[in-house]
C-alpha positions in Angstrom: 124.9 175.9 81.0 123.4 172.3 82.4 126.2 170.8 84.4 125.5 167.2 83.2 126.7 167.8 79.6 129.2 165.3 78.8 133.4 166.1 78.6 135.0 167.4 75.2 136.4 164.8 74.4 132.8 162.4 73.9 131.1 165.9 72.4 132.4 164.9 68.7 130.8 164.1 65.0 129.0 167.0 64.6 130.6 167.6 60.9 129.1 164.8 59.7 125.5 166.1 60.1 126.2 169.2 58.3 125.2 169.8 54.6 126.5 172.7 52.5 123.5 175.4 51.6 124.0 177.3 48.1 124.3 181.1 48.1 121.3 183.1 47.2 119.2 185.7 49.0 116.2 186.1 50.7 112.9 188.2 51.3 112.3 189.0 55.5 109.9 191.3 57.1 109.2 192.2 60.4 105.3 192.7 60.6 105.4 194.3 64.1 107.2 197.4 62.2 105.5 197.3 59.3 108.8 196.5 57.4 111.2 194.1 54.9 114.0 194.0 53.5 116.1 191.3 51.4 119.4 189.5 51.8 122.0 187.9 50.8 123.3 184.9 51.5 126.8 183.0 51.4 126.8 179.3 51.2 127.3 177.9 54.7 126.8 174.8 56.4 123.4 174.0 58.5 122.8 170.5 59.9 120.4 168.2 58.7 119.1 167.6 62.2 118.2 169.8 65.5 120.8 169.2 67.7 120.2 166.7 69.6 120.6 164.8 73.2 122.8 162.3 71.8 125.4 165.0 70.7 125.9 166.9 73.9 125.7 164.6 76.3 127.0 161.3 74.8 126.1 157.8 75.7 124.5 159.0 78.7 122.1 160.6 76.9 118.2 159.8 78.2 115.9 159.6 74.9 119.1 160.2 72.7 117.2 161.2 69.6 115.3 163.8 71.1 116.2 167.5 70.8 118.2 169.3 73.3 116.0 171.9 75.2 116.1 173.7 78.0 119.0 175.7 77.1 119.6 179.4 76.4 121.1 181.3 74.3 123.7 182.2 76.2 124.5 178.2 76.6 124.1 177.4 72.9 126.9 180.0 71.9 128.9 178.3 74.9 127.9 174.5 73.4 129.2 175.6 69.8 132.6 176.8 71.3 133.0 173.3 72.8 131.5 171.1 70.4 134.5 173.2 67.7 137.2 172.5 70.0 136.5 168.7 70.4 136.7 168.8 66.6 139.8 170.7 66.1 137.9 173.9 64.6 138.6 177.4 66.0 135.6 178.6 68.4 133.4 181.3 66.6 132.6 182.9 69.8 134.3 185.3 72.4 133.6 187.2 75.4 130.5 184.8 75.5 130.5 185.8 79.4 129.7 189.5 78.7 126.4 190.9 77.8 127.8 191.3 74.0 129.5 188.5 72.5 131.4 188.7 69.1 131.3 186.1 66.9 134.4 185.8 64.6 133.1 185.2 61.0 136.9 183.8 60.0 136.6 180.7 62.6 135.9 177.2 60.9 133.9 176.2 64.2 130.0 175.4 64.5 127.8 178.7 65.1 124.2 179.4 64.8 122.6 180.4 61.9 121.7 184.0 61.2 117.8 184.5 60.8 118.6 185.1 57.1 120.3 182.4 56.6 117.9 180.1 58.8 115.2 181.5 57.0 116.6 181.0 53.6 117.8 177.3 54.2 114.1 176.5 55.4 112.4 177.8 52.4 114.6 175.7 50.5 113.8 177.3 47.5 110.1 177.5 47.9 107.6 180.3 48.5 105.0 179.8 51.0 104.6 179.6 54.6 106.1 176.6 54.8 107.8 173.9 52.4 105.1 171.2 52.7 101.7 170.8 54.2 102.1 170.9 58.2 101.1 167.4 59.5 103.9 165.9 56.7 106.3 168.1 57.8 106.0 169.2 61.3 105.0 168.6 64.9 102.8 170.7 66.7 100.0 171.3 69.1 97.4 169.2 66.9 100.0 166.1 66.4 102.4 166.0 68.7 100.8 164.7 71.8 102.6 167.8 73.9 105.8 166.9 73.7 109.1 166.9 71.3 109.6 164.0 69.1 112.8 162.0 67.9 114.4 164.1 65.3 114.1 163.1 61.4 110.7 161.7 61.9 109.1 164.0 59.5 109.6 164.6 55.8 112.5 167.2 55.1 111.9 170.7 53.0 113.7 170.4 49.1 117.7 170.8 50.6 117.2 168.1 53.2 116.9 169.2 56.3 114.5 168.4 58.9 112.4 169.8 61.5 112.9 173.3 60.1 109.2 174.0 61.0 107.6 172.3 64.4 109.0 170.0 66.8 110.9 172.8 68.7 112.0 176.7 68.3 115.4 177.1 67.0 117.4 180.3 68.7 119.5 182.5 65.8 122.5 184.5 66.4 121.0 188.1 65.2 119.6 190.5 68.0 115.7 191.0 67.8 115.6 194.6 68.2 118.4 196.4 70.1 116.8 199.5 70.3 113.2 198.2 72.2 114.5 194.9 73.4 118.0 195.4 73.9 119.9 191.9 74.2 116.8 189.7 73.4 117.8 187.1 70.6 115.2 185.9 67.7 114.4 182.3 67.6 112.4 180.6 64.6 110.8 177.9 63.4 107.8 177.5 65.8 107.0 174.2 68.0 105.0 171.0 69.4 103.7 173.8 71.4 102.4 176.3 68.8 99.5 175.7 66.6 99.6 175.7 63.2 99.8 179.5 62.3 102.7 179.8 64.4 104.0 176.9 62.7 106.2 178.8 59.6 109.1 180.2 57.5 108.7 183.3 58.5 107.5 183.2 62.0 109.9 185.3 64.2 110.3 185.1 68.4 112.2 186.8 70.6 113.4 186.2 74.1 116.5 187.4 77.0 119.7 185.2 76.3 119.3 183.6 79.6 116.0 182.3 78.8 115.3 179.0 78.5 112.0 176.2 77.9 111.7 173.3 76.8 110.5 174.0 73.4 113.1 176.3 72.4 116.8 174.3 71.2 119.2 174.9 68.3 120.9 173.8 65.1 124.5 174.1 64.3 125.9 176.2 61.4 129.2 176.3 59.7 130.9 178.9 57.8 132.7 177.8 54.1 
């Protein structure tokens, strides 16, 4: 993990970005096997907002609106582990150090999102590829100037969140596929980077949990 984030102690407020998702299910497919499945969904918490600068490092924060990039997945599940203990919530992950991390659905600390449940809460209750038209909703390679923008700037999908689609990649808990890719996590969402088709709901990514870029960050999750 980056060695300038900022003490426990300043890494705080994180609860009050979070809003509660209603239960439901959801329709996924992976196109590079040719399949789909559907699934349910618990309510949970998701924030309203990428995660941003400001939150993990604090008032030193350079261009403090700004999501956080550059980070792996391997440092995200390490983030939400500090982020719930300078809250008072019990970690969600263990063994983080290991090539197979658990996550402990009873903990009341931040997580990430599943991809069914990140996919879910960007559809909001829609149908199509995305939840508006692009340029309303997102950055990406034909608006944003290459390069990430403040978060919120963009109009939100029905359950107000923003940034679900553009502005950067957001990394998921769930495995890609074990069995060809072994630890390499899915990330959604698409990016500044991306043009428009790979701008979507249902767009899925994959990558090594030490990987990191500066287009890829994260949102925090709760579990009810």
């Amino acid at each position: 993990m980056s060695d300038n984030l900022c003490d426990d102690e300043r890494m705080t407020g994180a609860a009050e970005l979070m809003i509660e998702i209603p239960a439901g299910e959801v329709h996924l497919r992976d196109d590079r096997k040719g399949t789909a499945w559907t699934s349910k969904v618990e309510s949970f918490r998701l924030a309203r907002h990428l995660t941003t600068r400001a939150l993990l490092h604090g008032d030193s924060a350079d261009d403090p609106s700004k999501p956080a990039v550059d980070l792996s997945w391997k440092d995200v599940i390490a983030t939400c582990n500090t982020l719930s203990v300078a809250d008072g919530l019990s970690p969600a992950y263990h063994d983080i150090d290991t090539e197979s991390p658990r996550w402990d659905r009873a903990a009341t600390g931040y997580r990430l999102a599943t991809e069914a449940e990140w996919q879910y809460a960007c559809k909001a209750g829609t149908s199509g590829y995305r939840y508006g038209e692009i340029d309303e909703i997102a950055w990406y390679s034909d608006n944003s100037e290459g390069r990430a923008h403040d978060v919120g700037m963009k109009a939100p999908n029905n359950w107000g969140l923003y940034d679900m689609i553009g502005n950067v990649w957001e990394w998921c808990w769930d495995l890609y596929d074990p069995e060809v890719y072994g630890t390499y996590r899915i990330f959604r969402g698409g990016s500044w980077a991306e043009s428009e088709r790979g701008c979507g709901a249902t767009v899925r990514r994959r990558s090594h949990p030490t990987f990191a870029i500066d287009d890829l960050g994260f949102r925090l999750a709760q579990t009810i």
